[in-house]
C-alpha positions as CSV (number, residue, x, y, z in Angstrom):
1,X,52.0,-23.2,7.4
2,X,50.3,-23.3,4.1
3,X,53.4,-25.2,2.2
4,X,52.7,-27.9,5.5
5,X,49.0,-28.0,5.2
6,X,49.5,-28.5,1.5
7,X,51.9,-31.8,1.7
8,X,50.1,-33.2,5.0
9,X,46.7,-31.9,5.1
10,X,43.9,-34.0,4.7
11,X,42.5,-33.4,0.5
12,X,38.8,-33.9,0.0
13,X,37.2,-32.8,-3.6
14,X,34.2,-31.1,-5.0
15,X,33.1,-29.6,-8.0
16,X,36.2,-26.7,-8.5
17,X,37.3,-26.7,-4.9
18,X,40.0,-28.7,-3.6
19,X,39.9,-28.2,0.6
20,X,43.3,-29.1,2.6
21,X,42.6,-29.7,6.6
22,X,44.7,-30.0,9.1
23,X,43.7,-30.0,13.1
24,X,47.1,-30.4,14.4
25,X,49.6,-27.5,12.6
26,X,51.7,-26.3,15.4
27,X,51.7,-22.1,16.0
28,X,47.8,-22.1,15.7
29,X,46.4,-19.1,17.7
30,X,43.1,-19.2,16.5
31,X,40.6,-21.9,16.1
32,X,40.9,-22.0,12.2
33,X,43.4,-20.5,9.8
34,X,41.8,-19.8,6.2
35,X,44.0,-19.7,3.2
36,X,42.3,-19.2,-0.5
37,X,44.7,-20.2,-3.3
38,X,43.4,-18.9,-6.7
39,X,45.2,-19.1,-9.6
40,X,46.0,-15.8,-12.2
41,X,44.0,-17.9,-14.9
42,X,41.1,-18.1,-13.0
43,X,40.4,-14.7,-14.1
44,X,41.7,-10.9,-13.2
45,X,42.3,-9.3,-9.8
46,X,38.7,-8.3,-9.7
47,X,37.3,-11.8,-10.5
48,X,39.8,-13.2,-8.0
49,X,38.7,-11.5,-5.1
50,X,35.2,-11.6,-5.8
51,X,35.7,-15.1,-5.4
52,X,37.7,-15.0,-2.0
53,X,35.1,-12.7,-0.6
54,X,32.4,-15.5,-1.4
55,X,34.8,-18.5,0.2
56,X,35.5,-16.2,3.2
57,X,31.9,-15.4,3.9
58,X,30.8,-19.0,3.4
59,X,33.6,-20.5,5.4
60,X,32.3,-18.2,8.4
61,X,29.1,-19.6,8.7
62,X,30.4,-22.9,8.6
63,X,33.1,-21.9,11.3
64,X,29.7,-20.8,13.1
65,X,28.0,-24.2,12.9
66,X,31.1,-26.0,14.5
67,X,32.5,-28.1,11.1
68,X,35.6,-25.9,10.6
69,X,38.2,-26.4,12.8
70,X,42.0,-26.7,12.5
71,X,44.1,-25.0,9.6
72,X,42.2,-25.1,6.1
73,X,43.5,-24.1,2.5
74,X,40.4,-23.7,-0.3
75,X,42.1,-24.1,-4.1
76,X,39.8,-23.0,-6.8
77,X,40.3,-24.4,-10.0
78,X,39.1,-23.2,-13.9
79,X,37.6,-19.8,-14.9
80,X,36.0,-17.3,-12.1
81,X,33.3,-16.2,-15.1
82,X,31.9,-20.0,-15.0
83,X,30.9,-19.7,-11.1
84,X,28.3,-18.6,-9.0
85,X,28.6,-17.7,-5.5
86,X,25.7,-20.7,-5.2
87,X,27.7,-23.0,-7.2
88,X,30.4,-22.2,-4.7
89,X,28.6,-22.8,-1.3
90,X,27.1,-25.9,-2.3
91,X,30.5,-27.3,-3.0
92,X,31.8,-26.0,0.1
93,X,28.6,-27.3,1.8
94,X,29.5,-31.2,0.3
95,X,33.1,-30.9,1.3
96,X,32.5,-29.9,5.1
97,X,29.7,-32.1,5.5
98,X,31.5,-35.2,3.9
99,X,34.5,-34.2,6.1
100,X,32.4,-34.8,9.5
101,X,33.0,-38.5,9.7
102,X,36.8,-37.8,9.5
């Protein structure tokens, strides 16, 4: 699913996030499918997952206020010791809200 959301999904930018959407992958049972692709140079496992645990909460409440549906995959890019969880909503926040008109 991810490899297919990857080559077909829609691709919007902002700030370090790159977001991949997709509303019609075949084999979805729930109403979104998250996937958070971080990179080993983005820092160590620690680092890492802080950062997924941030993504994850934020992409709940926007699942919550109806702009996440379909399959979605979040790539992070650069250094995990340059970002706030802040930094990271407000990007997130400019992706799904430029992604409405779509």
């Amino acid at each position: 699913m991810i490899q297919t959301l990857l080559h077909s999904g829609h691709r919007s930018f902002s700030g370090r996030l790159t977001i991949y959407q997709d509303k019609d992958i075949v084999g979805l049972e729930k109403s979104y499918a998250g996937a958070y692709l971080i990179p080993k140079r983005a820092g160590n496992a620690v680092k890492r997952n802080r950062l997924k645990r941030w993504l994850r909460e934020d992409l709940r409440e926007f699942y919550k206020d109806g702009k996440v549906n379909g399959a979605i995959a979040i790539r992070f890019k650069g250094q995990a010791d340059e970002v706030t969880h802040n930094v990271l909503k407000e990007n997130l926040r400019k992706l799904f809200n430029s992604g409405e008109s779509n």
